[in-house]
Structures are given as C-alpha cells and as structure tokens.
N, C-alpha and C positions, 0 to 999 in steps of 0.2 A: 342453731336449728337447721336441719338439714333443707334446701330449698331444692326441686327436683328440675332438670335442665335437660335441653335434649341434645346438650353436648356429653351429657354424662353418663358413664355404662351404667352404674347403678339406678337410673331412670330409665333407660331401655330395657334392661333387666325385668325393673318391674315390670315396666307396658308388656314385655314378652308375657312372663308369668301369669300376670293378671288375663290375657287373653284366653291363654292353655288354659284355666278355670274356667273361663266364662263360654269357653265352647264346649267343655268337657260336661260344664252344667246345662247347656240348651241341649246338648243333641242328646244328654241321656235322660230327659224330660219329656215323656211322649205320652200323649193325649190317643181314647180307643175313638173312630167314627163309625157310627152304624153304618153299611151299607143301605142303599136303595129297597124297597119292599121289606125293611127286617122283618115287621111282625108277618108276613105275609110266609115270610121265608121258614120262618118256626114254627106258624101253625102248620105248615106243609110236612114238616120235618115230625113232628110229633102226628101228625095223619099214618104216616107212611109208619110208625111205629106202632102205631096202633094194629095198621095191616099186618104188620110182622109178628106180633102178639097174637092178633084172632087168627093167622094162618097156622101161626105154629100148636095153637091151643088144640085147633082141629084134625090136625095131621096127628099128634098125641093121640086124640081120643079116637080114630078111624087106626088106631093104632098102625101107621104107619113105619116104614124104618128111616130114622136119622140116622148116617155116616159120622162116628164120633172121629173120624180121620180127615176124612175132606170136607165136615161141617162141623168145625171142634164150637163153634159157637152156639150147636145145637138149635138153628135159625129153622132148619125144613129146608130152606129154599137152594140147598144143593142136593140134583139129581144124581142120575145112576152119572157113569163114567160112558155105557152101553144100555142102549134097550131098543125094544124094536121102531120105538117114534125116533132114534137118535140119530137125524143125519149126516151131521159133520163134528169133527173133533173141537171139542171150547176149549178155553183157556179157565183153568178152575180158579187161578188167579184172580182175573177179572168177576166170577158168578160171586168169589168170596167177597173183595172189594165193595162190591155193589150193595153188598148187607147192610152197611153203612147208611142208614136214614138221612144225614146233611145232605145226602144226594139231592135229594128234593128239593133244598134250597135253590141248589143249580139251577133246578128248570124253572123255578119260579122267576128263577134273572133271566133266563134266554127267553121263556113263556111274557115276562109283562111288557113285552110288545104289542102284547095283544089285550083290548081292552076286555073286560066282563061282558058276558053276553054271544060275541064274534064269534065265527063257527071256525074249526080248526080243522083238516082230516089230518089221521094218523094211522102209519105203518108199522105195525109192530111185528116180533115172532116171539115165540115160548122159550128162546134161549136162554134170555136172562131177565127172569122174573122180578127180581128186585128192583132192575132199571125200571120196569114196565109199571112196578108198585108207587118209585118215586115219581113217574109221570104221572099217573095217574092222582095221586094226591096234590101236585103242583096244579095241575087243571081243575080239581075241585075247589082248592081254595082262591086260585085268580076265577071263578066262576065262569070258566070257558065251556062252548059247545063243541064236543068233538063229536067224529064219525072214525069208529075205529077199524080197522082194516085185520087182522093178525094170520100169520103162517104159523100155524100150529105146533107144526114139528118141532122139535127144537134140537140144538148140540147137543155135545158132550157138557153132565152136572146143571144143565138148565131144568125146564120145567118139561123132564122126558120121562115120568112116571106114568104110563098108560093110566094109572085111575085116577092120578093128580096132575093131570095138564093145566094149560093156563085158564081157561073158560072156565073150569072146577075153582079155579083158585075167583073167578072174580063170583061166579056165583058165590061161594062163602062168604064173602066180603058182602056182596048185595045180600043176603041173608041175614046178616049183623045186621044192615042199617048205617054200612061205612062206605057203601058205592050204590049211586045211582046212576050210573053209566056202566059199560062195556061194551066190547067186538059187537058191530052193528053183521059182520061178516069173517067167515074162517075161509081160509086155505089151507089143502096139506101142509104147503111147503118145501122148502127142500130142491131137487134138483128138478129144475122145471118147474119148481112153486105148486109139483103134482106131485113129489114123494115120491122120483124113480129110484127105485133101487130099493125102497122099501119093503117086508116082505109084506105080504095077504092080511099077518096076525097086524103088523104095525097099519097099516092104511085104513082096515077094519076098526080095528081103536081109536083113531083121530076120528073117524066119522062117528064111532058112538059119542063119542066126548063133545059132539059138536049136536047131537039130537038129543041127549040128554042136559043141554044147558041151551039148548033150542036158539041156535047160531047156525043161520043156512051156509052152505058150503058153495063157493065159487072153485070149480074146476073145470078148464078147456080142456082140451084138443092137444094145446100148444101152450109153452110159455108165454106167445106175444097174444095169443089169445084170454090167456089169465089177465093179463095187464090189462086188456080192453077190458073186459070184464068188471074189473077194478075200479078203474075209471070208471065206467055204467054206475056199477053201483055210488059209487063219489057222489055221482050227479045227481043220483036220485035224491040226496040227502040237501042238496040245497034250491034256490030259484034264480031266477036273472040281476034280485037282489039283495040279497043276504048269498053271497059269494065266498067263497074259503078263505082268511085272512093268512096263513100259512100254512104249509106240509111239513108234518114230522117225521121223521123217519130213524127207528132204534134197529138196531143191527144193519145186517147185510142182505136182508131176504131178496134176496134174486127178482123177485116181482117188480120191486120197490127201486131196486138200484139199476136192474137190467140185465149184468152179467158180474160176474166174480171181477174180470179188471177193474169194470166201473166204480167198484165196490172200495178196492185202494185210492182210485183216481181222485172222488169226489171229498174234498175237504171236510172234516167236520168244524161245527158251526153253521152259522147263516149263511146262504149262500144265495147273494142277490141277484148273482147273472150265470144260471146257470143254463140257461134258455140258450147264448153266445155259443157253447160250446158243440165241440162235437163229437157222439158216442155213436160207437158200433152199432150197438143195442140200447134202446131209449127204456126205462122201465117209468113207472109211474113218478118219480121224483122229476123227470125231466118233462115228461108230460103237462105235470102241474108250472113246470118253472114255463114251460110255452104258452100257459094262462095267465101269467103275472102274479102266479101265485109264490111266495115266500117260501124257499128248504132250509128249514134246520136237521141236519145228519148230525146222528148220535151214536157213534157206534162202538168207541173203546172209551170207556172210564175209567182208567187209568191216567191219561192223557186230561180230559176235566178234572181229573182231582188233580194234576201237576197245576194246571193253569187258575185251577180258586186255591192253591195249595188246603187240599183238605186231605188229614190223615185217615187211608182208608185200610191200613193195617188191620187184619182177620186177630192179633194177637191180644187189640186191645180193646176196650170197649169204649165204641165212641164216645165223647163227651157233646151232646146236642149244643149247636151254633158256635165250632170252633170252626176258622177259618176265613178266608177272606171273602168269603163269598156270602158272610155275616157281617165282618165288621174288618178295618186295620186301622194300627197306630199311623200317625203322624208326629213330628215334632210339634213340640207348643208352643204356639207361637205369643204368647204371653210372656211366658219365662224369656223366648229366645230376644220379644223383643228389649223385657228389662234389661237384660246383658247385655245388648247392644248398645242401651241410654250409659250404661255400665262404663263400658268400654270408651265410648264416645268422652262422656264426661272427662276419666281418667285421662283420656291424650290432650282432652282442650285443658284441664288443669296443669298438666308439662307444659301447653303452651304458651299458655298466662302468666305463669312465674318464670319460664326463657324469655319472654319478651320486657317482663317488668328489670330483671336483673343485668340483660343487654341493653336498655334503654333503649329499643329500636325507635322508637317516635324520635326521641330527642338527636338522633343523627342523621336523621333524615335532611338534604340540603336541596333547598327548591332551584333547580336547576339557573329562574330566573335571575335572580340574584346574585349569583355567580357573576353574568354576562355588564 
C-alpha cells in the first residue's frame, strides 16, 4: 500500500494539486453583504421613481414634447439643447446618466451622516433635475430638514423649458403628495447668479416660474452681493441652536462655488477643511465651511457612479439595488476556512506517516550519554 512521504514527488504532487483545488474552491465561493442603510437606500431609490413616473405622467398629459433622440428612454427629464433660460452648454451625457433612480442610494450613503430631524442647507440649480429628484428623495427618507436654495436657470438638456422649470417640477410632486418640501428661495442664475446675458423673454420667465409656484426671488446688485443675500436667507431658517449640520451643494452655480475656477478646484465629496484654503472669490460653500459647517459637492455623476460602480447607461434599463453602493461579494469565509482544515490536515497526514517510516524518535541520541 502506497504510504505518502515528503521525500516523495508523488506526495508533493499531490499536496501541490490538492491545494490548486482548495483555492480554486474558496476564492470562487463568494458570499453578497448588504451595505449600510440598505432598506433606506431602496426605499429612496423606488421614491425617486415614483417622481420619475408622476413627472413624466404630467409632462404627457400638458402634452409637452419629449426628444425621442436625446431622451430615447422617454423620461421628460431631458431639456431643449437651447432656450431662452439656457445659460451654459451641459453635457447630455451626464442629464442622461442621472435618469438612473440608484442614484438615490448614493446620497442616502453620503446624507446618513446626518441623523433624522438635523437641519441641512442646500444649493441646487435646474441643470440636472434628476440629480435634484434623487436628493431630494434621499432627504425624505433619512427624515432630514432642509432649506433649499436653487439658480433657476439651467444648461444645455436640463430643466430649461420656460413652462417646465424646476419649481414646476416640485410643485407637481407636492401636488401628488410625493414632496413636502421645496426651494425655500430662487435665483436667476447664471452668470452672476443674475442671468447676464440672458434675453428680457428669458429673465421674465424665470421670474413667472418663481410667482407662480410662489418662491421669492433673491437678486443683488452683484454676485458677491447674491451670496450675502444667501447667507441672510440661510440664517433666517435656523437659531443659536438647532445650527446647519451640513452644506450641500449639486452643480456649479457660481453663488454656491464663487467663480467657475473654484468650481474645478473644490473636490467632490465631503469636504471637512475647506475653511484652511484659500479662494479668490469665496461663495456660499466656503462661507458655510468658516462656520464649521460640513460640504458635500456634487457635481458630476459620472464620477459617483465610477466610485459605487453603478451602471448608469441611458441604453439599459436600470435594474433597482444593483451596485456597490447596495451590496458586494466577499469570499466565504466558511468554505475558505474548511479548505484550509483541508489543507492543514492533508500536510500533517504526509507528516505522520514521513516521521512513522523514518523512525525519527527512535534515532534520536541524547547528547548526555554520549559523553
């Protein structure tokens, strides 16, 4: 009978092989883990579809036009390309992207920093309405208090439909009974956060859009005068104790960031020391950071779907809580530990039957006895 020895290639053989199985079996063994907040993250996700359904339901029957080219998914929520609210060129890429409801998830991972209750301000514009649909649904389900800020105007394919601006869209939503918040305050927007370069027809329509969903209008003088303005309002909305627990901030609007460089400069994410630095032009984000108040900048999604890897292809249709920002595998560490008792056994069993057949004990010579 063959006895197995660790002089023997046929016994190292096997130990090799037996190993190549027993790792080829842990590491292709893998176990799903919920992420942090999951149910929080789905009801969010399935909110923000719902908003996508009651807007698009709407925009149908006010028999609006959907773009079957630049909104093949027939969502609403891609604007003109041009119109007279439209101040800067978008990327249609990202408006499409954003269609994507997991989005939501997102913010309920970067949002549950903040307990139920905590007041939040937030900077928003009408560029990319989707973004603005999954914050908002992340804040209703972590049961946060915001004070929302929004520039009206928007890019190229956002929400730059003179009769369907963003205010239009949240009233609809507060109409359903799907939102009890919105913009405590509007701005133009735009260049100076005033709309230069806008014509007459376009400045005149942000201001009915803002009196017919009855959203007072902050306008200075100045940009750095909007800003202050901004702030004022900020303030009004809290006391000495119940204080802002963080600043949010979606896009680039020039109020919010300061200037177009700032706008690159400031990382997106959390941004705990942005108070340290130093800008040309300070806008409201940096303001907040000189009160110890917490920035989250959010401003290409693209970039968050690389980092939860979530597929936000316009071609397919999402599948609700794929991604890492739901759940990821790990190895199992049940399996992986049996292989390793596996393994273990298998070399102490070579070593049991090399010691019995060499008789190591028995030539063992006590040095004393020698002498």
């Amino acid at each position: 009978m063959y006895r197995p020895n660790l002089k023997s290639t046929w016994s190292l053989i096997a130990l090799l092989v037996l190993s190549v199985v027993l790792y080829i079996i842990a590491t292709s063994n893998k176990v799903e883990i919920q992420a942090n907040h999951y149910d929080e993250k789905l009801a969010a996700v399935e909110l923000m579809q719902d908003y996508l359904d009651v807007l698009k339901q709407e925009i149908i029957a006010r028999d609006i036009d959907i773009d079957p080219i630049n909104d093949p998914s027939g969502s609403g929520m891609i604007g003109h390309r041009l119109s007279s609210i439209t101040t800067d060129r978008g990327l249609l890429s990202e408006k499409r992207a954003a269609i994507n409801p997991n989005i939501a998830a997102i913010f309920v991972e970067e949002l549950s920093r903040v307990k139920p209750g905590e007041k939040i301000a937030v900077g928003i514009t009408g560029s990319n309405p989707s973004v603005n649909l999954a914050l908002y649904a992340a804040i209703t389900i972590l049961k946060l208090d915001p004070t929302i800020i929004v520039s009206l105007s928007s890019a190229s394919y956002g929400a730059n439909r003179e009769e369907l601006t963003w205010l239009d869209m949240e009233t609809i939503l507060k109409d359903k009974g799907l939102l009890d918040f919105g913009a405590s305050y509007a701005s133009i927007g735009g260049s100076e956060d005033r709309g230069v370069g806008l014509s007459d027809f376009g400045l005149n329509s942000l201001r009915e859009a803002m009196s017919r969903n009855n959203v007072p209008l902050i306008l200075g003088s100045s940009l750095e005068e909007n800003i202050d303005m901004r702030m004022q309002a900020y303030e009004k909305e809290v006391d000495k104790i119940n204080r802002y627990r963080l600043f949010v901030n979606i896009g680039a609007g020039l109020a919010n960031v300061g200037s177009e460089p700032n706008a690159r400069l400031i990382p997106e994410g959390l941004n705990t020391r942005l108070a340290e630095r130093e800008f040309e032009k300070e806008g409201v984000m940096m303001k907040m950071a000189k009160q110890n108040v917490q920035i989250l900048n959010f401003r290409r999604i693209l970039r968050w779907a690389d980092k939860y890897e979530l597929n936000l292809s316009w071609d397919e249709v999402p599948h609700i809580g794929e991604g890492k920002v739901f759940s990821h595998t790990v190895n199992n560490v049940t399996v992986a530990t049996i292989c390793l008792i596996l393994q273990l056994a298998a070399i102490i069993v070579v070593i049991v039957f090399d010691r019995h057949d060499r008789r190591f004990m028995a030539n063992i010579v006590d040095p004393d006895e020698e002498l």
